[in-house]
C-alpha positions in Angstrom: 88.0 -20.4 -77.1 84.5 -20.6 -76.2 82.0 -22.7 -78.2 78.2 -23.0 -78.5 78.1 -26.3 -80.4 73.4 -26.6 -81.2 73.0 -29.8 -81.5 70.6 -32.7 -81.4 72.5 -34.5 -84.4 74.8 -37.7 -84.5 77.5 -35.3 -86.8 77.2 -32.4 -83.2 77.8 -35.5 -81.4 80.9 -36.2 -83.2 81.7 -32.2 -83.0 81.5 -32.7 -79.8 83.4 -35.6 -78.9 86.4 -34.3 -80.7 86.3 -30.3 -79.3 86.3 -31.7 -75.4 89.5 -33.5 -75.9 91.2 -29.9 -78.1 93.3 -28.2 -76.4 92.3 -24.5 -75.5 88.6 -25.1 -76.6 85.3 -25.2 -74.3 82.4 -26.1 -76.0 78.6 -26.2 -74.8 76.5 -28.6 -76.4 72.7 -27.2 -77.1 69.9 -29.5 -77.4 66.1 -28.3 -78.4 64.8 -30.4 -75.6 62.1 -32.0 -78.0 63.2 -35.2 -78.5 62.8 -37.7 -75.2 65.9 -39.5 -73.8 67.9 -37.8 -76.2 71.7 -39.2 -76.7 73.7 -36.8 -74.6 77.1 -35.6 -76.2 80.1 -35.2 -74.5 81.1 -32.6 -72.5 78.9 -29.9 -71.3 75.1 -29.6 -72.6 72.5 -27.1 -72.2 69.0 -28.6 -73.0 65.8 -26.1 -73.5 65.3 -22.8 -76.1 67.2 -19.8 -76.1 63.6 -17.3 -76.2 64.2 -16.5 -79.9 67.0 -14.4 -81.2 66.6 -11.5 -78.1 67.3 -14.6 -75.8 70.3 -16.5 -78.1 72.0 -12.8 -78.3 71.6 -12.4 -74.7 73.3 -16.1 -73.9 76.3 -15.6 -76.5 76.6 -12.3 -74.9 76.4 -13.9 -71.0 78.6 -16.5 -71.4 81.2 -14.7 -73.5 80.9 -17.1 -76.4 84.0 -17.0 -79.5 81.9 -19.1 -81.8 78.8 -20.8 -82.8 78.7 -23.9 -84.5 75.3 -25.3 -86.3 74.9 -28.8 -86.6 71.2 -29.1 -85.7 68.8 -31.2 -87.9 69.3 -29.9 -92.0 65.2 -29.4 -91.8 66.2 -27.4 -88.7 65.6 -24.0 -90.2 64.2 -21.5 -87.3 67.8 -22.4 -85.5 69.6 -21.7 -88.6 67.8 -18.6 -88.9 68.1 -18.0 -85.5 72.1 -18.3 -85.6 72.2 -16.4 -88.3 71.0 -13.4 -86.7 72.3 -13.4 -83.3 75.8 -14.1 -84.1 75.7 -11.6 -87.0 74.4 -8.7 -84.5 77.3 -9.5 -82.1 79.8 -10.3 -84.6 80.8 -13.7 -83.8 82.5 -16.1 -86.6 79.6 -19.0 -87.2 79.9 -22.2 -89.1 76.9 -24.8 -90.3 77.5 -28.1 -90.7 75.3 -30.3 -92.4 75.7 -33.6 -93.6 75.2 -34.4 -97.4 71.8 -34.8 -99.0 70.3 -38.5 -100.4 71.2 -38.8 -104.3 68.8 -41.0 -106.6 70.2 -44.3 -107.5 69.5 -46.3 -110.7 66.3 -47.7 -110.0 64.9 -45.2 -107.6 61.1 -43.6 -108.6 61.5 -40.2 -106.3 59.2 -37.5 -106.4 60.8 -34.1 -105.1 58.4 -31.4 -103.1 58.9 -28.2 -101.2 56.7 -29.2 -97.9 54.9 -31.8 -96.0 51.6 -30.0 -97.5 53.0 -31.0 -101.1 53.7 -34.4 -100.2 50.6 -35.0 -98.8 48.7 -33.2 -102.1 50.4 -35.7 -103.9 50.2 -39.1 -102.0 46.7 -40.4 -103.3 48.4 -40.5 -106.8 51.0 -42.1 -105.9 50.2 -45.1 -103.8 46.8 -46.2 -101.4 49.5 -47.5 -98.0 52.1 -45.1 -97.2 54.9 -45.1 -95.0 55.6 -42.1 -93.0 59.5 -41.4 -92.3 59.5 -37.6 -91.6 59.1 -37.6 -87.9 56.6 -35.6 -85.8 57.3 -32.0 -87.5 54.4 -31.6 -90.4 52.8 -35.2 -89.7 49.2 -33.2 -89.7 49.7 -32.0 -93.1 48.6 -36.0 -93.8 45.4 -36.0 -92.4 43.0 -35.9 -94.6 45.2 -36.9 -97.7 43.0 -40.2 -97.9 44.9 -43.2 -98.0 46.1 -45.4 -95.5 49.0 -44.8 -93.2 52.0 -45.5 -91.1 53.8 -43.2 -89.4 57.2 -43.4 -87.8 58.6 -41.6 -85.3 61.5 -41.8 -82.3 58.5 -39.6 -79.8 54.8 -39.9 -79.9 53.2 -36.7 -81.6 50.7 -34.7 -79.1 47.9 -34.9 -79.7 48.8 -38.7 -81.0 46.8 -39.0 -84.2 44.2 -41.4 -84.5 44.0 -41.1 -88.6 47.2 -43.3 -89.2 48.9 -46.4 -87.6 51.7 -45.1 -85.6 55.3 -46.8 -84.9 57.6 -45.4 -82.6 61.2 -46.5 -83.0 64.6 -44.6 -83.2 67.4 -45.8 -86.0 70.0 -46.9 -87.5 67.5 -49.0 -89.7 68.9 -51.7 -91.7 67.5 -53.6 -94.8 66.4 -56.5 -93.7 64.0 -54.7 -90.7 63.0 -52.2 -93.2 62.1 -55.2 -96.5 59.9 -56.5 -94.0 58.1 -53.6 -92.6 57.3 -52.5 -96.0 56.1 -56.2 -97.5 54.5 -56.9 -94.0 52.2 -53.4 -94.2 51.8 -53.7 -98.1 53.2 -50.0 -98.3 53.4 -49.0 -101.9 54.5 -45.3 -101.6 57.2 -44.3 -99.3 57.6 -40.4 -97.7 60.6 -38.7 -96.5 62.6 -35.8 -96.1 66.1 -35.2 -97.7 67.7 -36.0 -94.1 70.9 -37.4 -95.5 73.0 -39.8 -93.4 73.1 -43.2 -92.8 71.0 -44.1 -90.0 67.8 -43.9 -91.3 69.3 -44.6 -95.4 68.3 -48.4 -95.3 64.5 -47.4 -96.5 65.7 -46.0 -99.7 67.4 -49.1 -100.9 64.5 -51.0 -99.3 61.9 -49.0 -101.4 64.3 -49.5 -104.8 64.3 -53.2 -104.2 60.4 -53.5 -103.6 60.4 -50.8 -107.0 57.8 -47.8 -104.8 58.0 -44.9 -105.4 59.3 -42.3 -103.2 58.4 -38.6 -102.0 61.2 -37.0 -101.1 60.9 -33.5 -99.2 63.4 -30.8 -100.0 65.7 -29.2 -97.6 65.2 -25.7 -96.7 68.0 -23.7 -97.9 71.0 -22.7 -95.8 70.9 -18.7 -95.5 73.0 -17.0 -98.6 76.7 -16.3 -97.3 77.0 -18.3 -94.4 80.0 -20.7 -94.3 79.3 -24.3 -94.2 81.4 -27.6 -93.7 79.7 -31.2 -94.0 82.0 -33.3 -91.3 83.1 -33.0 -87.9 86.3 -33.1 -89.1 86.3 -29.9 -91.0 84.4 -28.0 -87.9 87.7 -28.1 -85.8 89.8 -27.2 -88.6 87.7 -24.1 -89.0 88.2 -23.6 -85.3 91.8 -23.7 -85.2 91.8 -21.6 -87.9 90.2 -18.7 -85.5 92.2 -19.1 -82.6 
């Protein structure tokens, strides 16, 4: 069995660690190519785009592909979409993994939007130093939302913006960094995107101990009907399942 594993994720990078040592499975590992030095999975990896869904179908179709497995980024959506279509127009099985969502805790203040656009309509209400935690995708939609800023991401935007502080830094995060990033910057309104995971949790708990509030953006929805897992685990049980 033949495998297209898109990637770019710590959970494909568990997907793939287990699928090179399964008997009777070959997987590919596809990375976007955005993010620099990316962490490699194991096994074999493609890096670049696939041209759209013309240039996915074509690929599956070159390289005799049995199965697809999503476990790119949950804000990852074109992919998704992507997927969705070519493997539905060559009838291959596909599976989406994507790890669980953040919860509110007691003590958390989080306000929920639909986009980057929303969060930055909403930020001047909400606090005058923010701390931006939802990478390079949707950064310019903060602009001109008129308070002061810091922005976090693993690769410099292009163009780099000159309208906020910028930090470049890749996770896991833990507490202790994150308490003191916050106090040390005076941030007093935090904004993320429903990412899920550990690696990058810490700044939750950090902004529930400091008490600021929180905008959180919403996932995009997975596509109706398509058959989704949340561990690496489950993605080779579905896999043995097929073969």
């Amino acid at each position: 069995m033949k495998v297209l594993l898109l990637g770019g994720t710590a959970e494909a990078r568990q997907v793939a660690a287990l699928l090179v040592v399964e008997p009777g499975v070959e997987v590919v590992s596809s990375l976007a190519g955005r993010t620099l030095e990316a962490r490699l999975p194991e096994g074999a990896v493609r890096q670049g785009g696939f041209g759209g869904v013309p240039g996915l179908v074509d690929w599956l179709r070159a390289e005799c592909v049995d199965a697809v497995v999503d476990a790119t980024h949950p804000f990852a959506a074109t992919m998704t979409a992507h997927a969705v279509a070519a493997t539905a127009s060559l009838g291959l099985p596909l599976l989406v993994l994507r790890r669980p969502g953040w919860r509110e805790q007691s003590g958390d203040r989080w306000v929920w939007v639909d986009s980057a656009a929303e969060a930055a309509a909403v930020l001047r209400s909400l606090g005058a130093r923010a701390f931006l935690t939802i990478g390079r995708q949707g950064l310019g939609e903060f602009a001109d939302a008129g308070v002061w800023m810091l922005a976090r991401c693993v690769d410099p935007p292009t163009p780099r913006p000159t309208w906020c502080e910028l930090l470049l830094d890749r996770g896991p995060y833990e507490l202790a960094g994150e308490l003191d990033l916050l106090r040390r910057h005076r941030i007093d309104v935090l904004v993320t995107k429903d990412s899920g995971g550990d690696m990058t949790a810490a700044k939750l708990e950090a902004a529930r101990e400091v008490g600021i509030p929180v905008t959180v953006i919403r996932r995009p929805p997975v596509p109706e009907g398509v058959c989704m897992v949340a561990s690496a685990d489950q993605v080779v049980g579905w896999l043995r399942d097929r073969r």
